[in-house]
C-alpha positions in Angstrom: -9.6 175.0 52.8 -7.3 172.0 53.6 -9.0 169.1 55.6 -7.1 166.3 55.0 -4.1 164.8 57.4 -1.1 167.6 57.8 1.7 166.5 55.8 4.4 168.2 57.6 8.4 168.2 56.0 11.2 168.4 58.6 14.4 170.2 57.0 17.6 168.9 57.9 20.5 171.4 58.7 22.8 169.4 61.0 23.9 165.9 61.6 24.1 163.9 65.0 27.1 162.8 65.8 27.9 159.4 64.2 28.8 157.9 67.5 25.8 159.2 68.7 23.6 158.2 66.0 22.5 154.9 66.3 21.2 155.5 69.8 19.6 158.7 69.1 18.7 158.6 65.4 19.1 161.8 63.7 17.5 165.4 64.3 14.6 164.9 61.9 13.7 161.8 63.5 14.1 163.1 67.4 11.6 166.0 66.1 9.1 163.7 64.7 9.2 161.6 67.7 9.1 165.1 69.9 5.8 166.5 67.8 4.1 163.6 66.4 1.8 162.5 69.1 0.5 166.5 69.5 0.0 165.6 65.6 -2.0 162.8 65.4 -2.0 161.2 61.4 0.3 163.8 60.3 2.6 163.0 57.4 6.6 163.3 57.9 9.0 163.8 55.4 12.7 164.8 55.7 14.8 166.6 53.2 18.3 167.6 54.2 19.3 170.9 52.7 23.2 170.3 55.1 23.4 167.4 52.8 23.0 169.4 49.8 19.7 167.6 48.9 17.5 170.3 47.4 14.7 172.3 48.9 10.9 171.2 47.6 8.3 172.9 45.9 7.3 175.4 48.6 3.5 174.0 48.3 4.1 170.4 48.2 4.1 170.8 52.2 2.0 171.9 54.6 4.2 173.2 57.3 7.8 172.8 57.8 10.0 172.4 60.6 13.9 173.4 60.9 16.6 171.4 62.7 19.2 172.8 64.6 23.1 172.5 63.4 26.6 172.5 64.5 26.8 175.2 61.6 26.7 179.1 61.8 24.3 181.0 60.3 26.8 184.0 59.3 29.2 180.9 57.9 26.7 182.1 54.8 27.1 178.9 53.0 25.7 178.3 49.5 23.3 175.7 51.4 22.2 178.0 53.7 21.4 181.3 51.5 19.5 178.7 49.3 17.6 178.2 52.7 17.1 181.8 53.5 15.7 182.2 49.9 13.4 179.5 50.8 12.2 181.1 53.8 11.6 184.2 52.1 9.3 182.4 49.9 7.3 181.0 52.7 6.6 184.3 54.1 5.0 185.5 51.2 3.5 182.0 50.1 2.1 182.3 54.2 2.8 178.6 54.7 3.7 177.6 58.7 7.6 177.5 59.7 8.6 176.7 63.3 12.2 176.7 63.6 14.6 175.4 66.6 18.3 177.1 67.9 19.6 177.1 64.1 16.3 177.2 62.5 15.5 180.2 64.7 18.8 181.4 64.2 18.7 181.4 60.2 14.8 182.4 60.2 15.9 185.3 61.8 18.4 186.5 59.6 16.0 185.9 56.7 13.7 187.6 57.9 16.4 191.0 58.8 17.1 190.2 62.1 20.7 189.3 63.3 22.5 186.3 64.7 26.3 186.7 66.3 28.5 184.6 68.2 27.3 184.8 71.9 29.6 187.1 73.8 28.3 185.5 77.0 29.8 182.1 75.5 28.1 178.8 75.6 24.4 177.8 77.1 24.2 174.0 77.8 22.3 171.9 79.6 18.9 172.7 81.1 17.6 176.5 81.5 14.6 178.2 82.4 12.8 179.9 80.4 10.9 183.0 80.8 7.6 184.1 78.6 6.0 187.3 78.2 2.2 187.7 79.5 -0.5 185.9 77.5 2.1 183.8 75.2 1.0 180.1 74.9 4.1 178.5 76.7 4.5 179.1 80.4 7.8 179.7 82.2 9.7 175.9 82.3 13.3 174.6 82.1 14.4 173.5 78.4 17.6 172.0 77.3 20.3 174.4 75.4 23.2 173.9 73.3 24.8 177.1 71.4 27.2 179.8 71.1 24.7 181.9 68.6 22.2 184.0 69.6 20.0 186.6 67.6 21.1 189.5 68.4 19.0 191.9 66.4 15.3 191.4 65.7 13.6 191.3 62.3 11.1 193.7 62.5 8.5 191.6 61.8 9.4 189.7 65.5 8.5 190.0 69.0 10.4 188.7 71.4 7.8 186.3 73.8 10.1 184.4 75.4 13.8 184.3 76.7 16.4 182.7 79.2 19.0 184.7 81.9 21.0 183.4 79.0 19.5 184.0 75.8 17.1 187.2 75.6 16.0 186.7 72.0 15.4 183.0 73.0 11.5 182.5 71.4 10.1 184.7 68.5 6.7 185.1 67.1 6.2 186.8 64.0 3.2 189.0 62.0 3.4 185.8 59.5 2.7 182.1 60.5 6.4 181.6 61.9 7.7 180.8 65.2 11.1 179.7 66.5 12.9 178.5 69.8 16.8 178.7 70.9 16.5 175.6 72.9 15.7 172.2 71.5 12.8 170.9 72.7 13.6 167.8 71.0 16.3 166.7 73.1 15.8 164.0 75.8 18.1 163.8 78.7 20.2 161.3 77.7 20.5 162.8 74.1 21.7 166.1 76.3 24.2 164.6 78.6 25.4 162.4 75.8 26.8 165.6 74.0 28.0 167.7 77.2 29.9 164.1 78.0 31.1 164.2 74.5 32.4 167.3 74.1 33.6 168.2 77.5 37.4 169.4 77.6 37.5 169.6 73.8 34.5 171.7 71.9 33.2 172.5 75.2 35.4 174.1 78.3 35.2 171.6 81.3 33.5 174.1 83.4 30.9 174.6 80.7 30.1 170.7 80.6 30.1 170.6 84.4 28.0 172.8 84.7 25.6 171.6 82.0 25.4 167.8 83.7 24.4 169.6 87.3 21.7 171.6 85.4 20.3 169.0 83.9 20.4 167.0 87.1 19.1 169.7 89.1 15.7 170.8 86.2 13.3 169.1 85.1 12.7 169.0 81.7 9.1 168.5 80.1 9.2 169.2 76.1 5.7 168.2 75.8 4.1 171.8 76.4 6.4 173.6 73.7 5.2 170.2 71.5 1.4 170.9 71.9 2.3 174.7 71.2 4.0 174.1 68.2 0.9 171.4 67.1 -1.6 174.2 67.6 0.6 176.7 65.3 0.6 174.1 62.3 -3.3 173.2 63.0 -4.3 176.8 62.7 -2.0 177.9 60.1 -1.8 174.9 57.7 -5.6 174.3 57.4 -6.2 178.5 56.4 -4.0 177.8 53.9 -6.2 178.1 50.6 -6.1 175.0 48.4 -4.4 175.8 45.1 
């Protein structure tokens, strides 16, 4: 059995802006900073798959983590079957994925669930979100920023959590896998950065409106989908047999 320090690789499938990116950093590093105080000595490592950088030996990690992306999961690029492949391999290997609003997108799909193009439209800004009895999280506003949604489950989900917005919103699987819609790596600035951003152009101007009032209006605390997501990797990484 594993007892040394988690090493822990954070899989890159989407790029912050570049006028965004020297205040922000980019999405591997906003999840580190997000997680790493729930995992205390853990080892980070990034490898960016969007990049075209290529995918590691599935043991070499203990746990991984995906990013979110501008990208579409149905876009089916070479990149992201490559990915899917991967994820396939981590089921059977059982080692620990938590993925977040394109990593829970793509998990999905890999695993012979569905993701579309929303036909309610866009979610951004703040939501709450809903859980079913006895999951970990508890019902609390997170931020959101998509146009996909899984629309069919894998079978090897359940649905625990979910949004007005987003039904499929959290999954837990019969495997060591979890994934969220939202991004509980965002800050509030981070968020209102890209509804400012993009509003009137990517995003329709009621749509950003909208988003800055929610995210005045909720508050926002990432820190108990953090210590959830910490407690998945604990349990699941340190079952894992050493080779």
């Amino acid at each position: 059995m594993k007892s040394e320090p988690l090493k822990i690789c954070i899989l890159e499938n989407g790029l912050t802006p570049a006028d965004l990116i020297d205040e922000f950093g980019s999405y591997p590093a906003m999840i580190e900073r997000w997680i790493s105080p729930f995992l205390p000595g853990a080892a980070f490592t990034y490898i960016s798959p969007v990049r075209g950088e290529a995918l590691p030996n599935l043991e070499a990690f203990d746990g991984y983590i995906l990013s979110g992306s501008r990208y579409s999961t149905y876009e089916k690029a070479p990149w992201m079957l490559s990915l899917i492949d991967f994820l396939q391999a981590l089921k059977e290997k059982r080692i620990p994925v938590f993925g977040i609003c394109f990593g829970h997108q793509i998990m999905a799909d890999a695993y012979g669930g569905q993701t579309t193009k929303a036909k309610n439209g866009w979610g951004v800004g703040a939501q709450v979100y809903e859980y079913v009895n006895g999951a970990p999280p508890k019902a609390a506003a997170s931020f959101i920023f998509h146009q996909d949604q899984v629309t069919t489950l894998p079978p090897s989900a359940s649905c625990i959590g979910g949004s007005s917005h987003c039904t499929n919103g959290v999954l837990a699987y019969d495997f060591p896998a979890i994934s969220v819609q939202f991004h509980p790596e965002f800050t509030t600035a981070y968020i209102q950065a890209l509804a400012t951003k993009f509003r009137g152009t990517l995003l329709p101007e009621e749509i950003s409106s909208k988003a800055l009032d929610s995210i005045e209006s909720l508050e926002v605390d990432n820190s108990q989908i953090a210590h959830w997501a910490a407690s998945f990797f604990r349990k699941h990484a340190y079952s894992i047999p050493v080779s």
